[in-house]
N, C-alpha and C positions, 0 to 999 in steps of 0.2 A: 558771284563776284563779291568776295569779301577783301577788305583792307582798301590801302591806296591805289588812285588811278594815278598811272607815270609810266612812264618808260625806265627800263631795267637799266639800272648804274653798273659799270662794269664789274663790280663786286658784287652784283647782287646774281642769285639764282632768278630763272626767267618768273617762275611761281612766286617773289616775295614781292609781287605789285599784280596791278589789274593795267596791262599795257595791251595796246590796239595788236601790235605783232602777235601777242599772245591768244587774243581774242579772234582773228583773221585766222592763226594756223589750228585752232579748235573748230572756227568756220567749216575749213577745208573740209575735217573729218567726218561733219554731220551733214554734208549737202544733201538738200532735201527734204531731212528729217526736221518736225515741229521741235521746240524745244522751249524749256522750262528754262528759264533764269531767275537766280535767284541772289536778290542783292544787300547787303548791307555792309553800307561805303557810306564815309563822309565828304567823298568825291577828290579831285587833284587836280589834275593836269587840263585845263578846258580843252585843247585842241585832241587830247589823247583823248576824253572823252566823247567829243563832239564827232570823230573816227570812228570811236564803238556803237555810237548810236547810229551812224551810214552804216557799219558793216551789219547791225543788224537788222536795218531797214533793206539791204540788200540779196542777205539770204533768203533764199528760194521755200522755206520752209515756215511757220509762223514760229513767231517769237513770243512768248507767253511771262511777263516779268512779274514777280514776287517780292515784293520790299518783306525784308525778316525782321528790321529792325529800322535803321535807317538810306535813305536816299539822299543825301546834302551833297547839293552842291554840283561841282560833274554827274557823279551818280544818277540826279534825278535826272539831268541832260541824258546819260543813256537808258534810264528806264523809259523816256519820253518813245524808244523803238517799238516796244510791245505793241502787241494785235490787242492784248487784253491785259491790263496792269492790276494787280490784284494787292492787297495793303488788310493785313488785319488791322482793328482798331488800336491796340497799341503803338502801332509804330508812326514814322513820321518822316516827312520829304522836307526838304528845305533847299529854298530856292534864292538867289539874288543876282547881282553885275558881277561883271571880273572884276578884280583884286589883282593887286603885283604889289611886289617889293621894286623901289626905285631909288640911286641917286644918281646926281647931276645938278646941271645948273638948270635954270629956271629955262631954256630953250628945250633941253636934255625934259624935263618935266611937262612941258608941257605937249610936247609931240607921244611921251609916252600917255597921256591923258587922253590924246586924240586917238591914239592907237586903243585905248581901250573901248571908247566910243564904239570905235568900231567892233570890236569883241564884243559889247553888249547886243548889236545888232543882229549877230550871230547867235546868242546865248539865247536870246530873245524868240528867234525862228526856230528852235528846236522844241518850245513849248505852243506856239501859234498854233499848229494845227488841230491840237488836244485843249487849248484854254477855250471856255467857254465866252469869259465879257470881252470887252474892246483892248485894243492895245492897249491905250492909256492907262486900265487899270492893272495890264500886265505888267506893264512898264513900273506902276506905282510898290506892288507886290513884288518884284526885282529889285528896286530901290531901298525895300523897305528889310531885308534878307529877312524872308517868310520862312519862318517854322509852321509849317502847315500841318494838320493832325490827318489821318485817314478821314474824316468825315468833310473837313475842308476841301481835300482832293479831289473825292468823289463829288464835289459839289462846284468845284471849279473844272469839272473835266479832266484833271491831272491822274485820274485812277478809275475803273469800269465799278470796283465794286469792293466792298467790304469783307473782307474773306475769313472771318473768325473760324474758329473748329464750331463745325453745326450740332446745336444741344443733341446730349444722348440722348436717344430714345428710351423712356422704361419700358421694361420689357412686358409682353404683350401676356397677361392673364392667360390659362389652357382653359379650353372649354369647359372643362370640369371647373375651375374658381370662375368662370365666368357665369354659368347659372346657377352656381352654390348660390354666390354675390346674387341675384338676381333673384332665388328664391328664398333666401334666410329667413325673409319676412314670415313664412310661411310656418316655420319651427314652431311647435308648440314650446313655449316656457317649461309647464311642469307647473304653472303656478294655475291653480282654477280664477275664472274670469266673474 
């Protein structure tokens, strides 16, 4: 799931967003099957997103999410689906309240304020189950729009684990350099003692 989450504009091809239709009819085709997702979005649309994260709490198969780069915003809201959310160290989640663009008058303003009230409550219960402290300080970290680093994640519950490439291994000496090594000591110099 790379780019924007939204619903496809009528001039748009279905591939140029990350929309739940799109997401639901890839659904179809994997039922069953575990599957790898792999994400970097700076999120979009909260209710399209808050959609991908049912659809893939709904799938019958586990869900395995991959942040590559970043998770903001919706995004994290659907990575929150995963059985097991994995985040190398460089990349990073970021989380806060809903946002909108408004005008009106001050009646028109303040029911859209209450409306979003309500959206944070929502936005809110899609991290609950994976945050580790109390509301309050979920609530304060939503408030505060958290750029959070993979180690922060991991340590809020928002991520299972650090998934860096694991150091190469050098490779393993042949029996022959392993008791050369082992016996070199044993070479005479050349030089008398």
């Amino acid at each position: 799931l790379y780019g924007t989450i939204r619903e496809a504009y009528w001039w748009d091809d279905e591939d140029d967003c990350i929309s739940a239709k799109r997401v639901r009819n890839a659904l179809k085709e994997l039922k069953g099957k575990d599957i790898n997702v792999h994400i970097n979005s700076g999120g979009g649309d909260v209710f399209e997103s808050i959609t991908i994260c049912n659809l893939f709490k709904q799938h019958d198969g586990d869900i395995n999410i991959y942040i590559d780069g970043l998770a903001g915003s919706g995004a994290s809201i659907v990575a929150m689906a995963g059985k097991k959310i994995y985040m190398p160290s460089n990349t990073m989640m970021m989380i806060h309240n809903a946002w909108t663009y408004a005008a009106g008058n001050a009646d028109e303003l303040r029911k859209v304020a209450n409306d979003l009230d309500k959206i944070d409550t929502a936005v809110k219960a899609s991290y609950k189950n994976r945050f580790v402290g109390t509301d309050g300080e979920l609530e304060a970290l939503l408030k505060d729009e958290s750029w959070l680093t993979a180690e922060q994640c991991l340590a809020f519950g928002l991520c299972d684990e650090i998934a860096d490439e694991p150091e190469k291994e050098e490779p393993k000496d042949s029996i022959k350099e392993t008791l050369f090594n082992k016996y070199k000591k044993n070479i005479s110099t050349g030089v008398d003692k």
